[in-house]
mmCIF file of the N, C-alpha and C atoms, coordinates in Angstrom:
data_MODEL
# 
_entry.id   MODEL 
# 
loop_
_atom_site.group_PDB 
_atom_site.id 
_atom_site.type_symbol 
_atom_site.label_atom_id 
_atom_site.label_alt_id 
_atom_site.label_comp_id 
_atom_site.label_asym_id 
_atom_site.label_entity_id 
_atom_site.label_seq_id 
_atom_site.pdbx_PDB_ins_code 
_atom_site.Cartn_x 
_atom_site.Cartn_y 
_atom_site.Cartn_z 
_atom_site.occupancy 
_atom_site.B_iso_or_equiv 
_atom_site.pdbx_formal_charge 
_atom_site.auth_seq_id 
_atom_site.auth_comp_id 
_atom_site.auth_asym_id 
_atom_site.auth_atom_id 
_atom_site.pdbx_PDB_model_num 
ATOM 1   N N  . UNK A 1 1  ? 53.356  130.576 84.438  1.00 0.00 ? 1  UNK A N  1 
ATOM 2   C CA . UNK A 1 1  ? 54.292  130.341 85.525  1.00 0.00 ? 1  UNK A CA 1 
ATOM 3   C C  . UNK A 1 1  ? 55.651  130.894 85.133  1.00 0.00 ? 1  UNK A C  1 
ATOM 4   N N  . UNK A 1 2  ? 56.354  131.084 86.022  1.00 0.00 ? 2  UNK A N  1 
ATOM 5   C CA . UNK A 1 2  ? 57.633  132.100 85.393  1.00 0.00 ? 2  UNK A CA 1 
ATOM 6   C C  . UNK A 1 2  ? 58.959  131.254 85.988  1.00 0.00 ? 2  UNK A C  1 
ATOM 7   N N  . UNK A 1 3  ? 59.698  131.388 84.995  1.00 0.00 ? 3  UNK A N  1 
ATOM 8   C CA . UNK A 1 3  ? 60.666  130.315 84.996  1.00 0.00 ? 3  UNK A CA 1 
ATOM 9   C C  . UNK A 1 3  ? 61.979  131.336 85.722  1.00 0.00 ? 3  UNK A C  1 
ATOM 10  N N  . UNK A 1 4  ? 61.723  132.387 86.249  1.00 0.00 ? 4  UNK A N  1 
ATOM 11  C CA . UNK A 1 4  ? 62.987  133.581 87.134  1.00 0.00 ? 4  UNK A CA 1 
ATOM 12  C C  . UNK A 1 4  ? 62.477  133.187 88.373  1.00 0.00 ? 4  UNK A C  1 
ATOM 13  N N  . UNK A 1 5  ? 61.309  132.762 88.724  1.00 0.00 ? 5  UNK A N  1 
ATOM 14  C CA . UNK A 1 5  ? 60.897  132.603 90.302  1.00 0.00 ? 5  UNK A CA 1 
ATOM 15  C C  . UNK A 1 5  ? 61.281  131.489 90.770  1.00 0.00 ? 5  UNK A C  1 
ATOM 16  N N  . UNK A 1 6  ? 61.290  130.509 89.725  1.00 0.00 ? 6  UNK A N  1 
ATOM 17  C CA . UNK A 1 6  ? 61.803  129.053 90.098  1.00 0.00 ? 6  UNK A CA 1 
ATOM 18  C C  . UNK A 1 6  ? 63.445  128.904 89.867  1.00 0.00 ? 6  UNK A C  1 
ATOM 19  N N  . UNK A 1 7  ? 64.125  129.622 89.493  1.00 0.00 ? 7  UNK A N  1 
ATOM 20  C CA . UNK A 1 7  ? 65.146  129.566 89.528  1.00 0.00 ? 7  UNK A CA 1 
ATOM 21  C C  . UNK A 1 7  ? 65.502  130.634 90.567  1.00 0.00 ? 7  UNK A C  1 
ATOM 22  N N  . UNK A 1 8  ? 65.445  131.716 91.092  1.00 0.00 ? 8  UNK A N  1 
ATOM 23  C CA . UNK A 1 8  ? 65.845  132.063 92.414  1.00 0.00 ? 8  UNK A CA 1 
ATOM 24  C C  . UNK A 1 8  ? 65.142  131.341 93.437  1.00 0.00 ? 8  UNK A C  1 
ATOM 25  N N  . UNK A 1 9  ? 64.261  130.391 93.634  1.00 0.00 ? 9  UNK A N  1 
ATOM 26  C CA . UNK A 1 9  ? 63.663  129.728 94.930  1.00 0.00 ? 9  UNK A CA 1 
ATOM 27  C C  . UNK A 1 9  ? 65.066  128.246 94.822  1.00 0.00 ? 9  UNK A C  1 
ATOM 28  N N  . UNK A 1 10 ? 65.303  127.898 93.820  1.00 0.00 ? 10 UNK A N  1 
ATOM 29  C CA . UNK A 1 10 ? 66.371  126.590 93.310  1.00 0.00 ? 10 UNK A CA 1 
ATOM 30  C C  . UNK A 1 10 ? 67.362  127.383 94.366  1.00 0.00 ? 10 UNK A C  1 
ATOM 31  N N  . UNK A 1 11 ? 68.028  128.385 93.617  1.00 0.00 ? 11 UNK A N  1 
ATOM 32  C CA . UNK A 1 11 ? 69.198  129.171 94.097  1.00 0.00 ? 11 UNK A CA 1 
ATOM 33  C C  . UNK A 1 11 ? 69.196  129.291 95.318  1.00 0.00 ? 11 UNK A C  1 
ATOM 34  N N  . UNK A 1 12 ? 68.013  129.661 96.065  1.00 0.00 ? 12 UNK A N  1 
ATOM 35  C CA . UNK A 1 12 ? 67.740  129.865 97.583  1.00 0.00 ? 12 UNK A CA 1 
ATOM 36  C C  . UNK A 1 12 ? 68.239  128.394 98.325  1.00 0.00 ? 12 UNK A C  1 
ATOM 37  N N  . UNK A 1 13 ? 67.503  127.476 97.511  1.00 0.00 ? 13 UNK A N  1 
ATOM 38  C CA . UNK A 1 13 ? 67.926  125.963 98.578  1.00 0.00 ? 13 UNK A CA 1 
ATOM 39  C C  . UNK A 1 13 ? 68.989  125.468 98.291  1.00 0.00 ? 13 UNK A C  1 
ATOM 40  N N  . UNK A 1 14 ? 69.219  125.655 97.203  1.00 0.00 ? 14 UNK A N  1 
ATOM 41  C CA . UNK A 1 14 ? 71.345  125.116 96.920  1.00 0.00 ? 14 UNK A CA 1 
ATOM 42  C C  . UNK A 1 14 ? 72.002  126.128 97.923  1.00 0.00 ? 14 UNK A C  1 
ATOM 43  N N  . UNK A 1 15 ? 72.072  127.251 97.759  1.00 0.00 ? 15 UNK A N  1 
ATOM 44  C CA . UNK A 1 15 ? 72.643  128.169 99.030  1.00 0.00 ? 15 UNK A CA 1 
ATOM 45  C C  . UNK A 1 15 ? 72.208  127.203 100.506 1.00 0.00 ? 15 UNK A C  1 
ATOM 46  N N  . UNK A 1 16 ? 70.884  127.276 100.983 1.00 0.00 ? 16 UNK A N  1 
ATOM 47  C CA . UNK A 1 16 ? 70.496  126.717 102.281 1.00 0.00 ? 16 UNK A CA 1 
ATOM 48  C C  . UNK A 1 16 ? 71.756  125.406 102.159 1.00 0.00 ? 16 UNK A C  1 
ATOM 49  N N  . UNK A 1 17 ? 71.214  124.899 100.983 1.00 0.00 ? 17 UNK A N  1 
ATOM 50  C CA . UNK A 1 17 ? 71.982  123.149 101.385 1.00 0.00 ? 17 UNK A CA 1 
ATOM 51  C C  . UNK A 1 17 ? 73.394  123.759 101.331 1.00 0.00 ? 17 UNK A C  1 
ATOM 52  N N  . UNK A 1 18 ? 74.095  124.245 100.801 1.00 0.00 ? 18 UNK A N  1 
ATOM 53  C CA . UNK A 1 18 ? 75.339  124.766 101.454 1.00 0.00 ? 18 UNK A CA 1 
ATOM 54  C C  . UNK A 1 18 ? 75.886  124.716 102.619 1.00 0.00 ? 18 UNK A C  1 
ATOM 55  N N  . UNK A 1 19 ? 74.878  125.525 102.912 1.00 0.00 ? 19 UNK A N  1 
ATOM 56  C CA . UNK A 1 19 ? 74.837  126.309 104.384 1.00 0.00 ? 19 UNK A CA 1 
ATOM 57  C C  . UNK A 1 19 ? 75.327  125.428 105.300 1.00 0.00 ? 19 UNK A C  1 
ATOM 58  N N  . UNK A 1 20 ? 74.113  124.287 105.214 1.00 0.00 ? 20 UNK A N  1 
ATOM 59  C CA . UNK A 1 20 ? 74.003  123.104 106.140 1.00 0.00 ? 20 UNK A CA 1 
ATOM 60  C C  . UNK A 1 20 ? 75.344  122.301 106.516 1.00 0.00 ? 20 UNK A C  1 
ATOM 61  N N  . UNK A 1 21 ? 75.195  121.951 104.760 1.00 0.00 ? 21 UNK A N  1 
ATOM 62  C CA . UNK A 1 21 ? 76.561  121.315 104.529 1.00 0.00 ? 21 UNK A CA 1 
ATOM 63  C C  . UNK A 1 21 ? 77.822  121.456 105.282 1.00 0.00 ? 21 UNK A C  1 
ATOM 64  N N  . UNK A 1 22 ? 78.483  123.164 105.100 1.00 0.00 ? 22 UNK A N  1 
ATOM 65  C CA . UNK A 1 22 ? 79.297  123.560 105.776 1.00 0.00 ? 22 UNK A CA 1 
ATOM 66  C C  . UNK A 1 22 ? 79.008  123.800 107.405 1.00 0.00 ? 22 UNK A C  1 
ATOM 67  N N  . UNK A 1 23 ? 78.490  124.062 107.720 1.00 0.00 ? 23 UNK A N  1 
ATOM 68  C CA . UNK A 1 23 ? 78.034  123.719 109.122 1.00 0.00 ? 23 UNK A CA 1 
ATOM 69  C C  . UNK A 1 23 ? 78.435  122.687 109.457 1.00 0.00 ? 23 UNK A C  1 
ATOM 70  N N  . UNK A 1 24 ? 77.714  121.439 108.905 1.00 0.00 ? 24 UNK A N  1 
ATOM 71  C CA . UNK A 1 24 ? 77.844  119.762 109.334 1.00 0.00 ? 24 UNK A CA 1 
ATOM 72  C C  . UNK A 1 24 ? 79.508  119.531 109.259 1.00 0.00 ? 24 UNK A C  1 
ATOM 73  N N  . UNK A 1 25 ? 79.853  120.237 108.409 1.00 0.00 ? 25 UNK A N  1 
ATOM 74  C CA . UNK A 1 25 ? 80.961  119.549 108.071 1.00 0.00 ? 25 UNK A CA 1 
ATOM 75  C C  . UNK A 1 25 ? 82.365  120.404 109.163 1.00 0.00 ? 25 UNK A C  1 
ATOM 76  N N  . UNK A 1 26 ? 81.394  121.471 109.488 1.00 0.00 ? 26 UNK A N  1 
ATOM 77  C CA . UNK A 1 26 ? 82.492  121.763 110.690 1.00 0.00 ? 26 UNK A CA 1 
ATOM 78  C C  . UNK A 1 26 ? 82.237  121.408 111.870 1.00 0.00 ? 26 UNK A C  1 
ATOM 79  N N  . UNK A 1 27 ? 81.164  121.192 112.175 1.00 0.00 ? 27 UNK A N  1 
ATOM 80  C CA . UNK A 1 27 ? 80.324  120.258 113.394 1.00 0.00 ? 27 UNK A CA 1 
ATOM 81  C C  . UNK A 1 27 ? 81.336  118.908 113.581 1.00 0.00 ? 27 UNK A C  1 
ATOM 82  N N  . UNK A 1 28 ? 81.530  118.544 112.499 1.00 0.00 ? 28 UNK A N  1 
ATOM 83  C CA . UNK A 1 28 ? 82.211  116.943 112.276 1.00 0.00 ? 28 UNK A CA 1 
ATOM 84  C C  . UNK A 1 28 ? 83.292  117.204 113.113 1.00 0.00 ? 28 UNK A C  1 
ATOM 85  N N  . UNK A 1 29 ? 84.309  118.283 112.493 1.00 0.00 ? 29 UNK A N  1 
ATOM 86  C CA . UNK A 1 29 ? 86.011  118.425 112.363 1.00 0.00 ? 29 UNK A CA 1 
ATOM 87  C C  . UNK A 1 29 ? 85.890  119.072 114.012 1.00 0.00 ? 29 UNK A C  1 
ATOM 88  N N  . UNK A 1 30 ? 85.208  119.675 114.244 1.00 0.00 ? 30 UNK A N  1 
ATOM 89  C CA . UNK A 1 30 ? 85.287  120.126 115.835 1.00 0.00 ? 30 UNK A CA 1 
ATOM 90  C C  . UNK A 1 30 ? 85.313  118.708 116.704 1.00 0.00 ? 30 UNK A C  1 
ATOM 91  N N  . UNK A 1 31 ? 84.207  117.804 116.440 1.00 0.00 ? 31 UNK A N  1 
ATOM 92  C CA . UNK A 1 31 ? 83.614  116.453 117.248 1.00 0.00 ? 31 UNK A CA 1 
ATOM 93  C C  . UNK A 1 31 ? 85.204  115.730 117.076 1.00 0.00 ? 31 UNK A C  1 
ATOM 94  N N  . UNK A 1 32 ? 85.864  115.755 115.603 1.00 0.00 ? 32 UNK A N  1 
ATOM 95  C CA . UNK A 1 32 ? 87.162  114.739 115.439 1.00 0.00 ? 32 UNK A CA 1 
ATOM 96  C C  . UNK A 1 32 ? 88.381  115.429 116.507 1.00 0.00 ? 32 UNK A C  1 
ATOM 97  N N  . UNK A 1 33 ? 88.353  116.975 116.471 1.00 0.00 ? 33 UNK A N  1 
ATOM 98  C CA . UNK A 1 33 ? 89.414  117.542 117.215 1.00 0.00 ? 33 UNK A CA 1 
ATOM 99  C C  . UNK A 1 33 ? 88.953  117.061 118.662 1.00 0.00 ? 33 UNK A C  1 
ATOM 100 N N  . UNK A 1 34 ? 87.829  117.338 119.314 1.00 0.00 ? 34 UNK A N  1 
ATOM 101 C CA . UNK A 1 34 ? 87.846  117.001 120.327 1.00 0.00 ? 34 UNK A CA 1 
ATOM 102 C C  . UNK A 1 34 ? 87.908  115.339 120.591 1.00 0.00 ? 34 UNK A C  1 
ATOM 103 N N  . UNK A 1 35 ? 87.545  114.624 119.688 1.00 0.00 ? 35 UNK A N  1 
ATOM 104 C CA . UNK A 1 35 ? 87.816  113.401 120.443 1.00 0.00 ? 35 UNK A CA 1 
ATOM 105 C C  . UNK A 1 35 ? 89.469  112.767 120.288 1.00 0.00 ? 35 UNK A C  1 
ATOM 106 N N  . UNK A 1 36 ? 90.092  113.854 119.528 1.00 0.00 ? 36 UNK A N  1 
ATOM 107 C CA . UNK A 1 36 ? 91.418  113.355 119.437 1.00 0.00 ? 36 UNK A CA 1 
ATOM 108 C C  . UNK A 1 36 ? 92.242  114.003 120.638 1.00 0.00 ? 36 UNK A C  1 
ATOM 109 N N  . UNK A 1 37 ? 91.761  115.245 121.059 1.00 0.00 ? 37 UNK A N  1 
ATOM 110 C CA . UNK A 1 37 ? 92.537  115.565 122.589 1.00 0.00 ? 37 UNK A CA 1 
ATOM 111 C C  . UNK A 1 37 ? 92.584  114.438 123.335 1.00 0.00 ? 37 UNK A C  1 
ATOM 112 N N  . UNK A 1 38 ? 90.699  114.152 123.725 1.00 0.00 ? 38 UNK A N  1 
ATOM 113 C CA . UNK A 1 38 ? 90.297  113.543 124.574 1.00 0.00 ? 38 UNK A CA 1 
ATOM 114 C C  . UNK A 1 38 ? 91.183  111.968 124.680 1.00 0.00 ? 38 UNK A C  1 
ATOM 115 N N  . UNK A 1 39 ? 91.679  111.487 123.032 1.00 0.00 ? 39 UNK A N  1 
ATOM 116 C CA . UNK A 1 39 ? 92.267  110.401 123.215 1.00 0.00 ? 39 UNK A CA 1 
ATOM 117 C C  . UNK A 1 39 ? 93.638  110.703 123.491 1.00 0.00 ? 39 UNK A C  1 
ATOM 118 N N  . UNK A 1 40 ? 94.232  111.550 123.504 1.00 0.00 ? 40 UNK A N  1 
ATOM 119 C CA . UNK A 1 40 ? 95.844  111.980 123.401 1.00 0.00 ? 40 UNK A CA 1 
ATOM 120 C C  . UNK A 1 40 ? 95.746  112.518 125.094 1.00 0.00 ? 40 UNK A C  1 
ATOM 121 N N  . UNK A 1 41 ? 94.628  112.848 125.750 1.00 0.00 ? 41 UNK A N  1 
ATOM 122 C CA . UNK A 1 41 ? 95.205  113.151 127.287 1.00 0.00 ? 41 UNK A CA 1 
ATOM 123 C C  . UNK A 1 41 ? 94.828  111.478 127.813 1.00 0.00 ? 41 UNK A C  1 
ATOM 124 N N  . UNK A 1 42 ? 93.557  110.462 127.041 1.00 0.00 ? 42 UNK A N  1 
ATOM 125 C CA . UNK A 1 42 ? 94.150  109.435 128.181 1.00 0.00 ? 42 UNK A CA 1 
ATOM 126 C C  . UNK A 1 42 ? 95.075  108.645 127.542 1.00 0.00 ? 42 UNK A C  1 
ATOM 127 N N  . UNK A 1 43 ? 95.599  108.868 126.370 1.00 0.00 ? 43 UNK A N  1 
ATOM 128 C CA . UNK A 1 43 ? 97.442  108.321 126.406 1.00 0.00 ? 43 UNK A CA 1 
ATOM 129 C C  . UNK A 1 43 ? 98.259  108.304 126.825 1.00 0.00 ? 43 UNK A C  1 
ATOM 130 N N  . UNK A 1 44 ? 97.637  109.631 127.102 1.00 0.00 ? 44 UNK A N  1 
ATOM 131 C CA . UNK A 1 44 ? 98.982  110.827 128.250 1.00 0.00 ? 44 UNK A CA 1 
ATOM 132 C C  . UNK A 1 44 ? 98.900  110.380 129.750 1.00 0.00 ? 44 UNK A C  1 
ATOM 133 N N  . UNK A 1 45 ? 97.866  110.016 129.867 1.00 0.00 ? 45 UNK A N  1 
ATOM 134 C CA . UNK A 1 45 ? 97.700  109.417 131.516 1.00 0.00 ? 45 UNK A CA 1 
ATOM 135 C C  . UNK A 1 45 ? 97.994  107.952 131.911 1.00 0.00 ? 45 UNK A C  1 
ATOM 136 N N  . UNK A 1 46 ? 97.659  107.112 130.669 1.00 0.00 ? 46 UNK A N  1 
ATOM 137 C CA . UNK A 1 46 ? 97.986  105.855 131.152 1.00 0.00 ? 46 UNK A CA 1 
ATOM 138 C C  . UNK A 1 46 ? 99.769  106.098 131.125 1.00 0.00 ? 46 UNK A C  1 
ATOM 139 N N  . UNK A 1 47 ? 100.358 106.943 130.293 1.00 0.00 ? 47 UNK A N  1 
ATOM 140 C CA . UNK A 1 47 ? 101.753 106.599 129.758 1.00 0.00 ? 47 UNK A CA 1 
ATOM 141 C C  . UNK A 1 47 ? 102.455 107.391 131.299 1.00 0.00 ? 47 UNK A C  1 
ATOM 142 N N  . UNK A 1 48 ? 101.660 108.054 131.914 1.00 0.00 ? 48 UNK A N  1 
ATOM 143 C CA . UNK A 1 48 ? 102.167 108.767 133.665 1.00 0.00 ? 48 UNK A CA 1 
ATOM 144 C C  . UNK A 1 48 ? 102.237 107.653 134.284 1.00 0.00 ? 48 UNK A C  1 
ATOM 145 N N  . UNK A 1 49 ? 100.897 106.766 134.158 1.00 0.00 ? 49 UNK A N  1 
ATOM 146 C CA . UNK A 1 49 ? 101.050 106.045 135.358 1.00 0.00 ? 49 UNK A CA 1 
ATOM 147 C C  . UNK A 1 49 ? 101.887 104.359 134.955 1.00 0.00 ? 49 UNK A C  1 
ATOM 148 N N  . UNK A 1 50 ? 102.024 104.708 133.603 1.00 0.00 ? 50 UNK A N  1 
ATOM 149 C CA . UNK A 1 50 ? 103.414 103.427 133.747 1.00 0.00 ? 50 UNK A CA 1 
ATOM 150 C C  . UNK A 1 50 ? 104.633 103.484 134.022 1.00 0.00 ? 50 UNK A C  1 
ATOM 151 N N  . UNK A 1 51 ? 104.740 105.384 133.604 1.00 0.00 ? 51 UNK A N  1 
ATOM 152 C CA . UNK A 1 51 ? 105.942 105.645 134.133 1.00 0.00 ? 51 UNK A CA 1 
ATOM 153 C C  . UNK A 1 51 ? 106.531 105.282 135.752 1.00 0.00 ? 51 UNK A C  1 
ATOM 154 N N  . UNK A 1 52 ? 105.308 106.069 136.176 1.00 0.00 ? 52 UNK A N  1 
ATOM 155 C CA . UNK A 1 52 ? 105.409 105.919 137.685 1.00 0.00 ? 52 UNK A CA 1 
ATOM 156 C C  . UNK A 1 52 ? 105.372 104.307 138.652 1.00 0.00 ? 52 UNK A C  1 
ATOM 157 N N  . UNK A 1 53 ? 105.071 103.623 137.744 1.00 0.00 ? 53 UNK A N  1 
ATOM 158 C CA . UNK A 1 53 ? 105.039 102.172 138.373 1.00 0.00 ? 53 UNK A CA 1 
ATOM 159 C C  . UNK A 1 53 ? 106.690 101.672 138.146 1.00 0.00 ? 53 UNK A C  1 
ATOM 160 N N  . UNK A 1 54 ? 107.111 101.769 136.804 1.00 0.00 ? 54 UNK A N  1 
ATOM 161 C CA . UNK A 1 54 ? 108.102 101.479 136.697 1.00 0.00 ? 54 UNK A CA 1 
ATOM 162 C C  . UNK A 1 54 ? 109.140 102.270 137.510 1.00 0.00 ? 54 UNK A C  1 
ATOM 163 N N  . UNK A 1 55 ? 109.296 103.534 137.854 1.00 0.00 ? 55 UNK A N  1 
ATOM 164 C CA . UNK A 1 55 ? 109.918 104.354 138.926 1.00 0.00 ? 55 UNK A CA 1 
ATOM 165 C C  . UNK A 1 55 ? 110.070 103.825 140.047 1.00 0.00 ? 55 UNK A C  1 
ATOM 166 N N  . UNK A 1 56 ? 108.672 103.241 140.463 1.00 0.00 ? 56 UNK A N  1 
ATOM 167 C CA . UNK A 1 56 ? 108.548 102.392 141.723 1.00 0.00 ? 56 UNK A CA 1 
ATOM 168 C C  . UNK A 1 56 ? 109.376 101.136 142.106 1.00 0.00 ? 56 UNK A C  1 
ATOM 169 N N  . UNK A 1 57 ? 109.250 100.267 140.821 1.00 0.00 ? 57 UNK A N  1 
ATOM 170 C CA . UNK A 1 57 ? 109.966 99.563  140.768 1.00 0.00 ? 57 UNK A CA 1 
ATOM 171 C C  . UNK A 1 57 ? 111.189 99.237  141.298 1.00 0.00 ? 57 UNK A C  1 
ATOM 172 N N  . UNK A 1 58 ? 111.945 100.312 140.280 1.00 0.00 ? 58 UNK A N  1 
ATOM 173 C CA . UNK A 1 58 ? 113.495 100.678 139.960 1.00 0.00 ? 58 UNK A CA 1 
ATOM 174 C C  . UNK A 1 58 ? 113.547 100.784 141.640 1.00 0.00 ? 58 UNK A C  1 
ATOM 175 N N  . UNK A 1 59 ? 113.155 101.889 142.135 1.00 0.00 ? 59 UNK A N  1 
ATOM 176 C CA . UNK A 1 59 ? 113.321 102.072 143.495 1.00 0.00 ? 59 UNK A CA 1 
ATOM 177 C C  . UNK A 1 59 ? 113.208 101.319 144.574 1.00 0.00 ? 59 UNK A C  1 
ATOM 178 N N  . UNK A 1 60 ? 112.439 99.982  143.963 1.00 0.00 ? 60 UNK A N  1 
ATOM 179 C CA . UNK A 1 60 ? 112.206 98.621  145.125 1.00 0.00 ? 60 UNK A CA 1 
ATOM 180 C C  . UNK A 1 60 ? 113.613 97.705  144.776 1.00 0.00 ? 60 UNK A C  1 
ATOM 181 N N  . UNK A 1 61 ? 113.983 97.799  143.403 1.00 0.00 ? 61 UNK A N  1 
ATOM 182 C CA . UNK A 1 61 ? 114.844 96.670  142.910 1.00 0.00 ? 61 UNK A CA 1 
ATOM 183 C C  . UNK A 1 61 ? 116.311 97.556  143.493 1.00 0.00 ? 61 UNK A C  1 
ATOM 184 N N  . UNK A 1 62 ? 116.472 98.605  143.760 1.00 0.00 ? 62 UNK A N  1 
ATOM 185 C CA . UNK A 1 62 ? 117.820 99.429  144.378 1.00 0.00 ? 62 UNK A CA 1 
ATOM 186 C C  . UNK A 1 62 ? 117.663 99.147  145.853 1.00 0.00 ? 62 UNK A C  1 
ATOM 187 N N  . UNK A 1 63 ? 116.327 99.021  146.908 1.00 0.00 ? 63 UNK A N  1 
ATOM 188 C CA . UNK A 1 63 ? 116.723 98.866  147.818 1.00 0.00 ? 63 UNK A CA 1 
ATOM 189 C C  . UNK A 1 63 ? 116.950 97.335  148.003 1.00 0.00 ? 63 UNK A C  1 
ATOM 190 N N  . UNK A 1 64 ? 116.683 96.248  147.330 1.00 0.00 ? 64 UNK A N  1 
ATOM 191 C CA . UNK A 1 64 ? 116.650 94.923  147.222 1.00 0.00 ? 64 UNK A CA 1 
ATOM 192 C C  . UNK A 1 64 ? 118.363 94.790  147.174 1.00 0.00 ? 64 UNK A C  1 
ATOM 193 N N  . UNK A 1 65 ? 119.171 95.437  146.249 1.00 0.00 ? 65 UNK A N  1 
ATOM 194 C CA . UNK A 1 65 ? 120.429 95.618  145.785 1.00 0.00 ? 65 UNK A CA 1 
ATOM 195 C C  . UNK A 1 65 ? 120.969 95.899  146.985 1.00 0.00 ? 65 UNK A C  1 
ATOM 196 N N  . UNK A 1 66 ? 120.749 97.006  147.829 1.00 0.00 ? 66 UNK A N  1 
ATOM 197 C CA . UNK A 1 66 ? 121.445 97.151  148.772 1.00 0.00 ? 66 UNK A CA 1 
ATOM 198 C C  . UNK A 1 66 ? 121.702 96.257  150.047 1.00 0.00 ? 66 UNK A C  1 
ATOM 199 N N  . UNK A 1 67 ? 120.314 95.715  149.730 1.00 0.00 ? 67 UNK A N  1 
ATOM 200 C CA . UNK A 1 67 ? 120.311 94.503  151.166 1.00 0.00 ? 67 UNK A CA 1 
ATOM 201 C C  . UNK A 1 67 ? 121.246 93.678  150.698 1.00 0.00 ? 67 UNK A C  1 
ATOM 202 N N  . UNK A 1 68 ? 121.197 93.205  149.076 1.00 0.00 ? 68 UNK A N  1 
ATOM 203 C CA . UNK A 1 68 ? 121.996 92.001  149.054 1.00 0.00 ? 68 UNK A CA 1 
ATOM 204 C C  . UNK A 1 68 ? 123.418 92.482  148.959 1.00 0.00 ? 68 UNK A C  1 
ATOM 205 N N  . UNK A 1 69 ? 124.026 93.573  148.792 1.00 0.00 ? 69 UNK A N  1 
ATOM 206 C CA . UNK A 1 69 ? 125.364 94.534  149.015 1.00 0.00 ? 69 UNK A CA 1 
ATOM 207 C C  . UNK A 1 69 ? 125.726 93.863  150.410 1.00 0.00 ? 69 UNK A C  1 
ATOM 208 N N  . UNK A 1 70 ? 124.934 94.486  151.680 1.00 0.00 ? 70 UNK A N  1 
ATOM 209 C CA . UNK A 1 70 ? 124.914 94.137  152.614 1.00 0.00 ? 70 UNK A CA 1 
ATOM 210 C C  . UNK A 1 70 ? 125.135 92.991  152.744 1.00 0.00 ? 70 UNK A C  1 
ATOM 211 N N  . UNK A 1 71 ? 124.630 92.319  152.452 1.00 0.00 ? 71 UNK A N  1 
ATOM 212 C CA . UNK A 1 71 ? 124.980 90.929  152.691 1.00 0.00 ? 71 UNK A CA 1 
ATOM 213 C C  . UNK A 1 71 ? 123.994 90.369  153.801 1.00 0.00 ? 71 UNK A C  1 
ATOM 214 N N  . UNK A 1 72 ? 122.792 90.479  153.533 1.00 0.00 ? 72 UNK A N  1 
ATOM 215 C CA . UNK A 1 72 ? 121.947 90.524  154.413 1.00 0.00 ? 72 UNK A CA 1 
ATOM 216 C C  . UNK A 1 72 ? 122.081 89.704  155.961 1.00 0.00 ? 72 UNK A C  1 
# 
């Protein structure tokens, strides 16, 4: 049995498992980038729509102001 055949077939699957490895491991970092957009646009959306409530607000509590200016 020859001990050069078993050491390039070794060499062959440490390369493969490499392979894999790096693959998986960019498989991962893609899956983390995308789920970190995915969490940073609905941050981004809840943080619109509090803005916009509070806008609303402001704009109910100014016409409230004016009535009581008025003197209702």
């Amino acid at each position: 049995m020859s001990t050069n055949g078993s050491t390039q077939t070794a060499t062959a699957v440490e390369l493969d498992m490499r392979n894999l490895l790096r693959a998986k491991k960019a498989r991962i970092s893609n899956e983390g980038k995308e789920t970190g957009d995915d969490f940073y646009f609905l941050v981004s959306q809840i943080s619109s729509q509090s803005v916009h409530e509070i806008d609303h607000l402001i704009e109910g509590l100014r016409g409230v102001r004016k009535k009581l200016d008025k003197g209702w």
